[in-house]
N, CA, C and O atoms as CSV, one atom per row, in Angstrom:
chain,resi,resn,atom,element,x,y,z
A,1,UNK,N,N,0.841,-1.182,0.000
A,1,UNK,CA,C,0.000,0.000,0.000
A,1,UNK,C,C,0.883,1.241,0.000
A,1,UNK,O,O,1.710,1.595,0.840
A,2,UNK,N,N,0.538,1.776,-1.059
A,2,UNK,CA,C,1.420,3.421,-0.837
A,2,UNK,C,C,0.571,4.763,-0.227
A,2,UNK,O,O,-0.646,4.945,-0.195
A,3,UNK,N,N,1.617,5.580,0.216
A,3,UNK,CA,C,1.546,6.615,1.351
A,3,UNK,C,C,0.519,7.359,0.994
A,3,UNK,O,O,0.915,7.399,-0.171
A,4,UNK,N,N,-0.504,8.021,0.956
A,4,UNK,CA,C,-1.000,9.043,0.592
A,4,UNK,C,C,-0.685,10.175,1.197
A,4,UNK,O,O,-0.334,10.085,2.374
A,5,UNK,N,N,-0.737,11.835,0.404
A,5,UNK,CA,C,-1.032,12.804,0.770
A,5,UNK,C,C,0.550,12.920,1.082
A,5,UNK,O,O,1.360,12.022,0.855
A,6,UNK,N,N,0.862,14.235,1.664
A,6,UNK,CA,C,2.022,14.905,1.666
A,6,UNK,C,C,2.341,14.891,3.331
A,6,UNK,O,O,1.386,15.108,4.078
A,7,UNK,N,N,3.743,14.625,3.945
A,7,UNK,CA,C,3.982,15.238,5.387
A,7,UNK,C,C,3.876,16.442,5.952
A,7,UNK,O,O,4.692,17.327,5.695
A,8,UNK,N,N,2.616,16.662,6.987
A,8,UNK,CA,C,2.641,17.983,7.170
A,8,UNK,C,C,4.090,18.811,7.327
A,8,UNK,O,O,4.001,19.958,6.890
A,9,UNK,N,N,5.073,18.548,7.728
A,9,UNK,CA,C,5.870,19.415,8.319
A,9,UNK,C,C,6.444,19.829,6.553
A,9,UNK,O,O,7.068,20.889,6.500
A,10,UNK,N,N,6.348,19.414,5.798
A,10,UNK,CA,C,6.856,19.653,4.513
A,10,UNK,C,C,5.868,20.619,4.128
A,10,UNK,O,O,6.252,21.722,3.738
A,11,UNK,N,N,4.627,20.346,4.186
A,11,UNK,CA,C,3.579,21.123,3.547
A,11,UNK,C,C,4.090,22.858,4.564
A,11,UNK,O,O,4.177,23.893,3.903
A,12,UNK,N,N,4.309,22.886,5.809
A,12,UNK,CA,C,4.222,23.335,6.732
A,12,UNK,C,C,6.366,24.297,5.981
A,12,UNK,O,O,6.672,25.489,5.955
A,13,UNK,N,N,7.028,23.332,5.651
A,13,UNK,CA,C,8.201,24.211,4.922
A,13,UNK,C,C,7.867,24.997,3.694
A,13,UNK,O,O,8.185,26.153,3.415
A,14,UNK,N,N,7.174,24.148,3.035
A,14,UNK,CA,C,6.502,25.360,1.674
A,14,UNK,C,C,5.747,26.123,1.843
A,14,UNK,O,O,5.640,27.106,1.110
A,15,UNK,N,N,4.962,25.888,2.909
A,15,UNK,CA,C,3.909,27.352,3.220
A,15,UNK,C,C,5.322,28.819,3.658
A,15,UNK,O,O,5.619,29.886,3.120
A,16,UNK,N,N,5.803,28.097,4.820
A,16,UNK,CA,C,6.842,29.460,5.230
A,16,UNK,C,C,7.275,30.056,3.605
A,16,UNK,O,O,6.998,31.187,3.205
A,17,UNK,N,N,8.085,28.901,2.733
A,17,UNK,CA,C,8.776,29.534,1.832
A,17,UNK,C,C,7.915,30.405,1.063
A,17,UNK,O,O,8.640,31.270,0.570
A,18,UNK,N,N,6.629,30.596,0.706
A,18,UNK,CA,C,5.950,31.903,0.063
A,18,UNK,C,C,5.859,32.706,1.072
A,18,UNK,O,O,5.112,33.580,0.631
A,19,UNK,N,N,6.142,33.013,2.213
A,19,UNK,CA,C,6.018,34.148,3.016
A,19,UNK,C,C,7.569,35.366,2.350
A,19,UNK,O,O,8.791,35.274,2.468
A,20,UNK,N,N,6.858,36.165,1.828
A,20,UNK,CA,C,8.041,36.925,1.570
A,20,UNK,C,C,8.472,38.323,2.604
A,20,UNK,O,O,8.032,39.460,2.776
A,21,UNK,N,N,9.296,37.705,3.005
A,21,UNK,CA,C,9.788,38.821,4.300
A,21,UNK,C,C,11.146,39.461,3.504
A,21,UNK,O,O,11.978,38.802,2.880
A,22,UNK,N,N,11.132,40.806,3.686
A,22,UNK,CA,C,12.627,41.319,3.258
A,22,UNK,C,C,13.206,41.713,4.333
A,22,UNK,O,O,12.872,42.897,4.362
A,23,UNK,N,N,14.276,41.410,5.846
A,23,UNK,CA,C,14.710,41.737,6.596
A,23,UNK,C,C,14.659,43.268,6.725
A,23,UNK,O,O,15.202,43.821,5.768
A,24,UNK,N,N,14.073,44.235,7.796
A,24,UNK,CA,C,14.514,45.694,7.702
A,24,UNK,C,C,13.903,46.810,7.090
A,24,UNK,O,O,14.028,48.034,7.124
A,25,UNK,N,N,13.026,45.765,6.379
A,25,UNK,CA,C,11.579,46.913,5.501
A,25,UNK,C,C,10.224,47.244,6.606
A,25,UNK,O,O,10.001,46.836,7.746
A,26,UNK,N,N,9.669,47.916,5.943
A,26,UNK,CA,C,8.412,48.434,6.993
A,26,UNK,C,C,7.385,47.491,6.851
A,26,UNK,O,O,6.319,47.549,7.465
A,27,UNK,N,N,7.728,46.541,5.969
A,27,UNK,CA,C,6.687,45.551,6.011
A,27,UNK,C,C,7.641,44.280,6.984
A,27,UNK,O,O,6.851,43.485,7.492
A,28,UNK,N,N,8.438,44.107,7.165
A,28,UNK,CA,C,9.053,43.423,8.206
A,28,UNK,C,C,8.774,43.479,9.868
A,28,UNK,O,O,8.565,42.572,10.673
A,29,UNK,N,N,8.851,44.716,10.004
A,29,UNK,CA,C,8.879,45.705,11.396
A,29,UNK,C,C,7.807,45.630,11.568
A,29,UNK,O,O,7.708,45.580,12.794
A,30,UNK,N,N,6.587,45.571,11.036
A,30,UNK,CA,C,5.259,45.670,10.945
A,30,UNK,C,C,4.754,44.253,11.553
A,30,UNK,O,O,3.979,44.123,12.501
A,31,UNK,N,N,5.285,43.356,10.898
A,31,UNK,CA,C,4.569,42.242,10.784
A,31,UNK,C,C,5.125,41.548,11.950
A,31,UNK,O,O,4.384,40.865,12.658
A,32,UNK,N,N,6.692,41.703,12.266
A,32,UNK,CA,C,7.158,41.425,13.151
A,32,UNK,C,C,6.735,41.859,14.952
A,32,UNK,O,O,6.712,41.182,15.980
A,33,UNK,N,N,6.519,42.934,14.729
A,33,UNK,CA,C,5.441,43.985,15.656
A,33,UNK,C,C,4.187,43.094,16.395
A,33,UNK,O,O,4.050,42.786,17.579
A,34,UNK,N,N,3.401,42.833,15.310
A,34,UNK,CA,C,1.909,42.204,15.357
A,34,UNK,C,C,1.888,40.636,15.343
A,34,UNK,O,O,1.015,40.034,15.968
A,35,UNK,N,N,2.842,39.987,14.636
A,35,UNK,CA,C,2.842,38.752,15.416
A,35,UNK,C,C,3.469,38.625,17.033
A,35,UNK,O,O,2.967,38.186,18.068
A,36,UNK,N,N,4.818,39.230,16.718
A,36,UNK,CA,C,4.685,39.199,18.694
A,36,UNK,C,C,3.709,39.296,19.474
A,36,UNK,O,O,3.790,38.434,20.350
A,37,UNK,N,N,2.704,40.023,19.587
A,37,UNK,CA,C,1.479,40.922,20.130
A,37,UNK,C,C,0.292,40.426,19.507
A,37,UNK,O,O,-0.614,41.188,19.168
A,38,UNK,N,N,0.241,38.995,19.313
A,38,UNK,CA,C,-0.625,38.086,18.574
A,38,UNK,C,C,-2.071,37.940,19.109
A,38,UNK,O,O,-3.151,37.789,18.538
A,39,UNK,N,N,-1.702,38.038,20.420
A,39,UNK,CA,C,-3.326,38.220,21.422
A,39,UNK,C,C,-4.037,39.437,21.182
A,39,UNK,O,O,-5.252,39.514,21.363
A,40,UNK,N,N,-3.133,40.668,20.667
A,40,UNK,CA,C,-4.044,42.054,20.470
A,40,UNK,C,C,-4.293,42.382,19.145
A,40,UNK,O,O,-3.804,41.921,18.114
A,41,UNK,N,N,-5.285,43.410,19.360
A,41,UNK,CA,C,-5.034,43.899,17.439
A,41,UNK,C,C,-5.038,44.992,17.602
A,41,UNK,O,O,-5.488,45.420,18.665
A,42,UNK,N,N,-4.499,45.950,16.534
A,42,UNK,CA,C,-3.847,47.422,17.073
A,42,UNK,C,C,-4.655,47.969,15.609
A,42,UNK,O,O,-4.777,47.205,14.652
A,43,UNK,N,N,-5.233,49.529,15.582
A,43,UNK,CA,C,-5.612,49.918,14.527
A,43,UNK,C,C,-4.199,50.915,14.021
A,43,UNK,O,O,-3.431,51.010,14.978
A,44,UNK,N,N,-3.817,51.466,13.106
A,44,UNK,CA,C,-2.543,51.940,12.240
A,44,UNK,C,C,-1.851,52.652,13.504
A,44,UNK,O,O,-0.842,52.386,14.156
A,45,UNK,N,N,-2.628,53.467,13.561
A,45,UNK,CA,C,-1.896,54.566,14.859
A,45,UNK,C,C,-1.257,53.769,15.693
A,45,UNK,O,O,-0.032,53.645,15.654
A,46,UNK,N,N,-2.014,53.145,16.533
A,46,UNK,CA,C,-0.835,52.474,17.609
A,46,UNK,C,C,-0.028,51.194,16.791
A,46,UNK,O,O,0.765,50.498,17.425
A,47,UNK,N,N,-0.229,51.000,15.680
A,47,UNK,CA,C,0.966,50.268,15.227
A,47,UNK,C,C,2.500,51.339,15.067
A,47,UNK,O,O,3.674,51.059,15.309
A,48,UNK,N,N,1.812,52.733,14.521
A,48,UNK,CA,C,2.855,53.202,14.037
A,48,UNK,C,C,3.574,53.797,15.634
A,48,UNK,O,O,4.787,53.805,15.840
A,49,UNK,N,N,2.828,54.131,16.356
A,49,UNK,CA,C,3.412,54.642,17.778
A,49,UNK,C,C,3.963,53.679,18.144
A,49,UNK,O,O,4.790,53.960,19.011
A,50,UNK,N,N,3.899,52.197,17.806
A,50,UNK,CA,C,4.696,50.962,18.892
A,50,UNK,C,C,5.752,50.810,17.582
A,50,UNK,O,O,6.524,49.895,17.865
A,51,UNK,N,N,5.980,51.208,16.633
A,51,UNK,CA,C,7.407,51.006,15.932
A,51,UNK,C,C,7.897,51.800,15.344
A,51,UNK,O,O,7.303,52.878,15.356
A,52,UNK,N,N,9.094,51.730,14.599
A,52,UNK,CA,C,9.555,53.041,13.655
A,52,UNK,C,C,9.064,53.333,12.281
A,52,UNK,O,O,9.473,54.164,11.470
A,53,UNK,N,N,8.188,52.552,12.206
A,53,UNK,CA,C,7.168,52.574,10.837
A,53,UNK,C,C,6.649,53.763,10.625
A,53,UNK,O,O,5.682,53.898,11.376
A,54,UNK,N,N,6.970,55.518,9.383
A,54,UNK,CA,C,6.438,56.606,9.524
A,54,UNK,C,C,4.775,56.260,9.776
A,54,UNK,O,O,4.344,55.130,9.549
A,55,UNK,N,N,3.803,57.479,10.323
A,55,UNK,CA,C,2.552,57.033,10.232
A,55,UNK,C,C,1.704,57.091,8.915
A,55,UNK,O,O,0.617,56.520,8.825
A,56,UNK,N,N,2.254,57.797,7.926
A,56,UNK,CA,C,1.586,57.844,6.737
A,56,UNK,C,C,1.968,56.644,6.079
A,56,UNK,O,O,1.439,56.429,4.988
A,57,UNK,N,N,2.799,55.806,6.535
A,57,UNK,CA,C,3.160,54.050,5.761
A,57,UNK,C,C,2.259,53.293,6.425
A,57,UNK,O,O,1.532,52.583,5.730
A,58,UNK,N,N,2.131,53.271,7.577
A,58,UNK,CA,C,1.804,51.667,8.450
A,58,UNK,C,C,-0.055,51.578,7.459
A,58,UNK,O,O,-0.508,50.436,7.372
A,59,UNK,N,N,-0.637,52.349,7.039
A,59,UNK,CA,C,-2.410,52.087,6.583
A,59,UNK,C,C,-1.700,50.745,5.238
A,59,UNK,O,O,-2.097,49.590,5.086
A,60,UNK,N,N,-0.178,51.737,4.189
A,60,UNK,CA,C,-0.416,50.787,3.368
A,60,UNK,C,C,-0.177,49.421,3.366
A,60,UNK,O,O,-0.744,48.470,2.829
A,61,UNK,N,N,1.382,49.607,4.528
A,61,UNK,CA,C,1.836,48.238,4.772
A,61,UNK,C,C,0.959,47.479,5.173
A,61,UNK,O,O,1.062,46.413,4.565
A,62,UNK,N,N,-0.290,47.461,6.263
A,62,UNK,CA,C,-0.781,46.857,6.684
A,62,UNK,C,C,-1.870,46.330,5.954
A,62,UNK,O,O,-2.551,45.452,6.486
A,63,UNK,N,N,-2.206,46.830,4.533
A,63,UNK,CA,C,-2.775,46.551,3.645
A,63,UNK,C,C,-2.391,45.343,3.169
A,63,UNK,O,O,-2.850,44.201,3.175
A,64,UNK,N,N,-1.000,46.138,2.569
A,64,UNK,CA,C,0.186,44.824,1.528
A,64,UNK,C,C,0.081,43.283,2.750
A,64,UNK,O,O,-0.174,42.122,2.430
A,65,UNK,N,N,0.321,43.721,3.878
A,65,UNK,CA,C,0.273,42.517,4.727
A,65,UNK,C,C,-0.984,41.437,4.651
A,65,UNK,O,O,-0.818,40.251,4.368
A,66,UNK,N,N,-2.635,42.213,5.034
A,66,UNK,CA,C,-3.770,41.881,4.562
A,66,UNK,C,C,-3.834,41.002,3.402
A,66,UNK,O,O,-4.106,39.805,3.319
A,67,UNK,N,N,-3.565,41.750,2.648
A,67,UNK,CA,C,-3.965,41.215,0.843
A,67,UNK,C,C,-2.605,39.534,0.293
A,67,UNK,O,O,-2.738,38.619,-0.518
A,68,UNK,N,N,-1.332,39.960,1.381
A,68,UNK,CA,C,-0.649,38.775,1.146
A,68,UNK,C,C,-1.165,37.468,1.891
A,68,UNK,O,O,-0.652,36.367,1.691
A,69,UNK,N,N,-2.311,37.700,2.840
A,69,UNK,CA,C,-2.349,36.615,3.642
A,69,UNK,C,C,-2.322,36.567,5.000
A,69,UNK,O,O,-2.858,35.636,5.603
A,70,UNK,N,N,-1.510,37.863,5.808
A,70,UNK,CA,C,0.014,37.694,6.251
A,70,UNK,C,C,-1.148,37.721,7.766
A,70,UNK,O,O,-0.999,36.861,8.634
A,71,UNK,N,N,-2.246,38.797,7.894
A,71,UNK,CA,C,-2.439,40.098,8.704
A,71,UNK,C,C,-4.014,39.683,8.637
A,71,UNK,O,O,-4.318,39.074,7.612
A,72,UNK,N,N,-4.721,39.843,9.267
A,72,UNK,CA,C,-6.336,39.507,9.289
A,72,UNK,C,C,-6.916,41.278,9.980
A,72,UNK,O,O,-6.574,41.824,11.029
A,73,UNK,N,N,-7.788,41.727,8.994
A,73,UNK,CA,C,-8.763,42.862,9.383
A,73,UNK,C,C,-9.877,42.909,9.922
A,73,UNK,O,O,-10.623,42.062,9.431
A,74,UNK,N,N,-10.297,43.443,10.626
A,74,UNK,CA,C,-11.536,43.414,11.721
A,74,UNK,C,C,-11.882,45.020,11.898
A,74,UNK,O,O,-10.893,45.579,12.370
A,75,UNK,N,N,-13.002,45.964,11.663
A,75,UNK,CA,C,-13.140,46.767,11.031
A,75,UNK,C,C,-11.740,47.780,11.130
A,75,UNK,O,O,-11.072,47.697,10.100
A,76,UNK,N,N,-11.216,48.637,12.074
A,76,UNK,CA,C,-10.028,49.307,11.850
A,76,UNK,C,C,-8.891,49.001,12.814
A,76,UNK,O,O,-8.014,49.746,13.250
A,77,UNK,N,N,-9.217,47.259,13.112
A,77,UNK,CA,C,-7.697,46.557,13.868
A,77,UNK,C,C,-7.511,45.638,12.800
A,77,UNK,O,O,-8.212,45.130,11.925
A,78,UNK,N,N,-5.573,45.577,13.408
A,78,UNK,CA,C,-4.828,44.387,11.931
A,78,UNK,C,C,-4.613,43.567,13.630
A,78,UNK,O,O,-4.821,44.065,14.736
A,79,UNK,N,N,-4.242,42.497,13.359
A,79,UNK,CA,C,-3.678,41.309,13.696
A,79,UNK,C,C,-2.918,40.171,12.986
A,79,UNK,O,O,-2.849,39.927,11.781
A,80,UNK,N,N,-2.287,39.444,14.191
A,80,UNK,CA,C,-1.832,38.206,13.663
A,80,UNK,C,C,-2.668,37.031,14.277
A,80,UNK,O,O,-2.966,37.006,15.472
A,81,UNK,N,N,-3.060,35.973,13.300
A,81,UNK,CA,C,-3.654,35.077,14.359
A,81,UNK,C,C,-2.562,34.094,15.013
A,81,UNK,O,O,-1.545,34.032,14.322
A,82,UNK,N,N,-2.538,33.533,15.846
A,82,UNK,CA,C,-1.942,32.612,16.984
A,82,UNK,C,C,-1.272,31.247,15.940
A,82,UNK,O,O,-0.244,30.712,16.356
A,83,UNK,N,N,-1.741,30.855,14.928
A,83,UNK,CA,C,-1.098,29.551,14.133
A,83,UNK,C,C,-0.214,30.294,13.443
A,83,UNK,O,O,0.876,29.804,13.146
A,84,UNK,N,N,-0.616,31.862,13.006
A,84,UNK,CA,C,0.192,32.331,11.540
A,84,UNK,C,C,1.148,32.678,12.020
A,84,UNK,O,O,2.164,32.496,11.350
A,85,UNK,N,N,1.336,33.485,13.697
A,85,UNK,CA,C,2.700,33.841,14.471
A,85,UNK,C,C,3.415,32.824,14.802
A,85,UNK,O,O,4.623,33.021,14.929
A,86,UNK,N,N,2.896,31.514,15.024
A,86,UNK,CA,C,3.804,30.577,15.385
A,86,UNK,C,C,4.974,29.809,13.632
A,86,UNK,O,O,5.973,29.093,13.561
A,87,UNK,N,N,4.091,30.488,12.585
A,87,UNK,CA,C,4.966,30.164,11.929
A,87,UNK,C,C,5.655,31.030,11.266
A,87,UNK,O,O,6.620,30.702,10.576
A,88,UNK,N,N,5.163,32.472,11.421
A,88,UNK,CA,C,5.864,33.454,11.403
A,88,UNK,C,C,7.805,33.790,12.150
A,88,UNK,O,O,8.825,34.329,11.721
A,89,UNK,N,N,7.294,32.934,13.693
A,89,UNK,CA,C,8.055,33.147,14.619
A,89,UNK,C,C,9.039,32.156,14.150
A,89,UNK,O,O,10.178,32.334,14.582
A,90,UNK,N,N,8.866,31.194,13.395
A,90,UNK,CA,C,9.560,30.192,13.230
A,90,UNK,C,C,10.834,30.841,11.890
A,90,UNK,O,O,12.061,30.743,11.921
A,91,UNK,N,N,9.954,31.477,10.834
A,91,UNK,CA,C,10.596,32.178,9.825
A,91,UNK,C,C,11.601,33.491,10.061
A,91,UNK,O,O,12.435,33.903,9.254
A,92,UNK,N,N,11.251,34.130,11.600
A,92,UNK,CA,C,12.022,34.960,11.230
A,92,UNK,C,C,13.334,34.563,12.234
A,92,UNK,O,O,14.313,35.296,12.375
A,93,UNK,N,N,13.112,32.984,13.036
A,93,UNK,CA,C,14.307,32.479,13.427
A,93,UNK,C,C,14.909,32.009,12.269
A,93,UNK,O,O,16.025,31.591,12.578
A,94,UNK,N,N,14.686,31.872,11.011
A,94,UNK,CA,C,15.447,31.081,10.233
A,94,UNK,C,C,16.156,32.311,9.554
A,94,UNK,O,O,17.355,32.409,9.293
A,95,UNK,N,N,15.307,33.090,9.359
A,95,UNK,CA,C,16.065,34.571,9.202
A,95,UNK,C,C,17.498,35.243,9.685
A,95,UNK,O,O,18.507,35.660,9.117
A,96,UNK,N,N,17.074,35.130,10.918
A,96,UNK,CA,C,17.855,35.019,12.400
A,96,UNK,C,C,18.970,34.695,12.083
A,96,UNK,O,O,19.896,35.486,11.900
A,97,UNK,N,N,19.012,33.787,12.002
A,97,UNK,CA,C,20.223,32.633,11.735
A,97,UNK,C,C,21.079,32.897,10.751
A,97,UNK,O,O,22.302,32.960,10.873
A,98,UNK,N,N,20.254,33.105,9.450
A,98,UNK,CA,C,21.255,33.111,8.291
A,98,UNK,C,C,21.830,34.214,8.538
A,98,UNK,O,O,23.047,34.158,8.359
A,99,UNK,N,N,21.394,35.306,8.916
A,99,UNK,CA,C,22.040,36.744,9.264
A,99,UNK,C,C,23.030,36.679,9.949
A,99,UNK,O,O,24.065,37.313,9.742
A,100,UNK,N,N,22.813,35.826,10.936
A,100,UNK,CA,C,24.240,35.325,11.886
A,100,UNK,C,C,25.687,34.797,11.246
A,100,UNK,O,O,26.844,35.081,11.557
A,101,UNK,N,N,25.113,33.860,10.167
A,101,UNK,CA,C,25.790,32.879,9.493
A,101,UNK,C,C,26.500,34.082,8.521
A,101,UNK,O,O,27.729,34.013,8.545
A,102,UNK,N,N,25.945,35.187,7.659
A,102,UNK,CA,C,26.507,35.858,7.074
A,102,UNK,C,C,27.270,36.881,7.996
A,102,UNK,O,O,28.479,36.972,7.783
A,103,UNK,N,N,26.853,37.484,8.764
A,103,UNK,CA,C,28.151,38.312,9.637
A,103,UNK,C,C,29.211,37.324,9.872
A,103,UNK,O,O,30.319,37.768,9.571
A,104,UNK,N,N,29.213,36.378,10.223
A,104,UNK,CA,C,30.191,35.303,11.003
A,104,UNK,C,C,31.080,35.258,9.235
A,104,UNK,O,O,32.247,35.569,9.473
A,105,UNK,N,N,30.931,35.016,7.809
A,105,UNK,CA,C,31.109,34.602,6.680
A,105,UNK,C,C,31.946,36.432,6.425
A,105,UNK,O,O,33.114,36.813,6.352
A,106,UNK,N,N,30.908,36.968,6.375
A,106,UNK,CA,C,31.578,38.641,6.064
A,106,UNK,C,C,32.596,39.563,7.303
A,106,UNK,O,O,33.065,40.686,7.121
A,107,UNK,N,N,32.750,38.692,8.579
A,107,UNK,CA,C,33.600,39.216,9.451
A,107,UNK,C,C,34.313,38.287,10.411
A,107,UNK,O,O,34.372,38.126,11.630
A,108,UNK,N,N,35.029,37.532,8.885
A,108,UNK,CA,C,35.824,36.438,9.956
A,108,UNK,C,C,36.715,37.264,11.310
A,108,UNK,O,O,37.056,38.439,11.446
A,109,UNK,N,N,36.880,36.104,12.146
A,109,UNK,CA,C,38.169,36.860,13.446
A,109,UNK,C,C,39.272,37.350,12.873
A,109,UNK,O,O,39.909,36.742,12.013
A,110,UNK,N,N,39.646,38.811,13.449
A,110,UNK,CA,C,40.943,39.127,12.971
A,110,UNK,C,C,42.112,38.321,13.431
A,110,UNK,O,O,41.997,37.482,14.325
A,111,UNK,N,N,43.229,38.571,12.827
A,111,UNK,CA,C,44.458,37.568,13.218
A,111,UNK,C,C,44.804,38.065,14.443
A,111,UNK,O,O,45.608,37.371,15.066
A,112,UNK,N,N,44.265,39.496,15.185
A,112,UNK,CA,C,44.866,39.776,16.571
A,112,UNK,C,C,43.569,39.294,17.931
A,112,UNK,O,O,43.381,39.567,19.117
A,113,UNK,N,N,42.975,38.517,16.959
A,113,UNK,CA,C,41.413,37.969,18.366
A,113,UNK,C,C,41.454,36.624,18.465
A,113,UNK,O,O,42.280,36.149,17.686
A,114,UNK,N,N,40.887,35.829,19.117
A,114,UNK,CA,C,40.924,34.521,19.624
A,114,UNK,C,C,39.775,33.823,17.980
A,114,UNK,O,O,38.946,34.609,17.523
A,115,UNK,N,N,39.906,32.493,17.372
A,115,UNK,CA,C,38.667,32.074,16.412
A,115,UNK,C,C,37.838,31.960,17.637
A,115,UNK,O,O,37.980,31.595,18.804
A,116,UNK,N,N,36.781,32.498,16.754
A,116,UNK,CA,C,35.267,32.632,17.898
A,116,UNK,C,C,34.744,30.922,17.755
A,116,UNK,O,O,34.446,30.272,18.757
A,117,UNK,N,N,34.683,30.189,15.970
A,117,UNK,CA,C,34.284,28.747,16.109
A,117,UNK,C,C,35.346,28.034,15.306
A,117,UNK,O,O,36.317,28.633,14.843
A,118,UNK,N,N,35.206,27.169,15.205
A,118,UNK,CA,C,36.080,26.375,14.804
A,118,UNK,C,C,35.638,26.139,13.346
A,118,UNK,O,O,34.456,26.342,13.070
A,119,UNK,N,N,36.457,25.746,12.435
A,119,UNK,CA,C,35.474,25.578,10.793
A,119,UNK,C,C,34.624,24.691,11.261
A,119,UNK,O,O,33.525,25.247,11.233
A,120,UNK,N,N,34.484,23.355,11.782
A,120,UNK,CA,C,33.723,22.497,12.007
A,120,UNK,C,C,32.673,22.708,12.492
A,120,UNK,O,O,31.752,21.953,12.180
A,121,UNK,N,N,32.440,23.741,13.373
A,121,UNK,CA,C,31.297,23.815,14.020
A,121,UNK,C,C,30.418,24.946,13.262
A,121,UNK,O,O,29.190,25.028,13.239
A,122,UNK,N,N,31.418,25.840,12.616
A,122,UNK,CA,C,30.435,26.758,11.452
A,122,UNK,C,C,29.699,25.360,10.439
A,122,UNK,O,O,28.505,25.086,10.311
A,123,UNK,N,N,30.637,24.820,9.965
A,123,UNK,CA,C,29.950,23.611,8.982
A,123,UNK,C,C,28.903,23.038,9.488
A,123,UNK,O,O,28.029,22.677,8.700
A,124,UNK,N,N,28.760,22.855,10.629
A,124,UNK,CA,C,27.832,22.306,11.485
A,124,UNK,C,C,26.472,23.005,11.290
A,124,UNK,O,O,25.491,22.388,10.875
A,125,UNK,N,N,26.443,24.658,11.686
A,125,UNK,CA,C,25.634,25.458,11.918
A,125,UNK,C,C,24.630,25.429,10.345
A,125,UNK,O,O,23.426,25.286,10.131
A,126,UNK,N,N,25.963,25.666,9.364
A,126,UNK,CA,C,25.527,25.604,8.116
A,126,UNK,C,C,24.447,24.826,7.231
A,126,UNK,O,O,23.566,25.182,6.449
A,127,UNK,N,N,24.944,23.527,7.740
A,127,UNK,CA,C,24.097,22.347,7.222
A,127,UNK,C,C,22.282,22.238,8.145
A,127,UNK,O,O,21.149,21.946,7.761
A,128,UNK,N,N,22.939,22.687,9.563
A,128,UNK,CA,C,21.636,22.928,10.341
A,128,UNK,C,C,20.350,23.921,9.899
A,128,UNK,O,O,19.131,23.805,10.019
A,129,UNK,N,N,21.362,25.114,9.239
A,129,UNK,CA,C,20.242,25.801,8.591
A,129,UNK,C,C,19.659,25.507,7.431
A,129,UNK,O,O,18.488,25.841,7.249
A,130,UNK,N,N,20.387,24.830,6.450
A,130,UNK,CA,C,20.136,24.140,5.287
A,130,UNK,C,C,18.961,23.520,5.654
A,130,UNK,O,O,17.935,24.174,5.471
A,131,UNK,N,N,18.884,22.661,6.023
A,131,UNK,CA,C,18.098,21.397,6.548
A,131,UNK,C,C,16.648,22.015,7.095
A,131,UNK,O,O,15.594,21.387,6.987
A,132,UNK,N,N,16.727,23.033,7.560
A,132,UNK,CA,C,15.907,23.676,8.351
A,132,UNK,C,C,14.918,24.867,7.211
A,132,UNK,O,O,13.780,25.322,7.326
A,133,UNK,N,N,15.768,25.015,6.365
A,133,UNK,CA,C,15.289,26.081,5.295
A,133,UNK,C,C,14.619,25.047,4.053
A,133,UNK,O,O,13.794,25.505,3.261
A,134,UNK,N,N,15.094,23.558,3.987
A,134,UNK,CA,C,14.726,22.838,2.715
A,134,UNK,C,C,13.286,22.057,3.162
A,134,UNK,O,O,12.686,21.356,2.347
C-alpha cells in the first residue's frame, strides 16, 4: 500500500517559503510587531506609535500585509492570528540565523582575536540551517 497525501511538516516548509519577508523593511517591522502581540489587534496609529514605521506608511503596509495573507482585518484593527505567528516566529528564526551565518562569513576573526568557532562547528551550523530552510 502506498503513502498518501504529503507530510505535514513539509507542507508546513513550503507554506513558510511563500512568506516573503525582506529583513529591515516596513513591512518586516510591521509584521514582526503584530505577530509578537498576537493576542491584540492594534488599529494603524498604535501600530505606528509601537514602531519606527512613519505614520503615513503603516495604513499601506498593513494593507500589503492583509492582501498577502500575512495580517487579518476586523473593522479598523490588523492582527496576527496565533497559528500564523507561530509560523511566522519560526521564519524569522530562520532569518535570524542566516544573518548570523553571514556576519560570522563577512567578518571572519581578525588575526589579533581569539577564532570565535572552529570551521567544524560553522559547517555544522551551516548544514543545520540548510536542513531547516529545505
Amino acid at each position: 500500500m502506498t503513502e498518501v497525501g504529503i507530510p505535514v511538516e513539509e507542507l508546513q516548509r513550503r507554506e513558510r517559503a511563500e512568506i516573503s519577508i525582506t529583513p529591515g523593511t516596513n513591512k518586516d517591522e510591521v509584521l514582526r510587531f503584530l505577530a509578537a502581540h498576537c493576542d491584540s489587534a492594534f488599529r494603524p496609529q498604535e501600530v505606528a506609535a509601537e514602531t519606527d514605521v512613519p505614520a503615513n506608511s503603516v495604513g499601506k503596509v498593513l494593507q500589503r500585509l492583509e492582501s498577502d495573507g500575512l495580517v487579518t482585518n476586523i473593522g479598523e484593527h490588523y492582527f496576527v492570528d496565533q497559528q500564523r505567528a507561530d509560523e511566522l516566529t519560526t521564519v524569522f528564526e530562520d532569518l535570524r540565523n542566516l544573518d548570523r551565518m553571514h556576519e560570522a562569513v563577512e567578518s571572519p576573526p581578525s588575526a589579533d582575536t581569539e577564532q570565535i568557532a572552529t570551521d567544524d562547528a560553522v559547517d555544522e551550523l551551516v548544514e543545520a540551517v540548510v536542513e531547516e530552510t529545505e
